[in-house]
Steps between C-alpha positions, in 0.01 A plus 500: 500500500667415848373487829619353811334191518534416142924556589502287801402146255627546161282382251671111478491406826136593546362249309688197713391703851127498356535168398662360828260720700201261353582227528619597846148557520380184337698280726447665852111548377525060433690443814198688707234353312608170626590587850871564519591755721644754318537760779508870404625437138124621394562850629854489390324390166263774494761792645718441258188503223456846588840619378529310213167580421583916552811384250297379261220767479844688438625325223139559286481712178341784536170533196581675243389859560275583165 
């Protein structure tokens, strides 16, 4: 089954963006924690959460219907 979102990442790539997206997270989270300034990459951070987020929800078997 095909839907848009699930067409815009294929299936590959998804698993390096998830990946890269948390320890994207992991770093800027550290760099905070110890009073860098990390400027808006936080709400970049969590903006860009959303979507992949949305793209993921996508990308989830349906149960099996009994």
């Amino acid at each position: 089954m095909s839907n848009p979102l699930t067409d815009i990442i294929p299936a590959k790539a998804r698993k390096y963006i998830y990946a890269l997206f948390a320890l994207a997270g992991v770093i800027i989270g550290a760099l905070a924690i110890a009073g860098v300034d990390v400027g808006k990459a936080p709400d970049v951070l969590a903006y860009i959460g959303i979507a992949l987020g949305f793209t993921a929800a996508s990308n989830t078997p349906a149960p099996p219907t009994e």
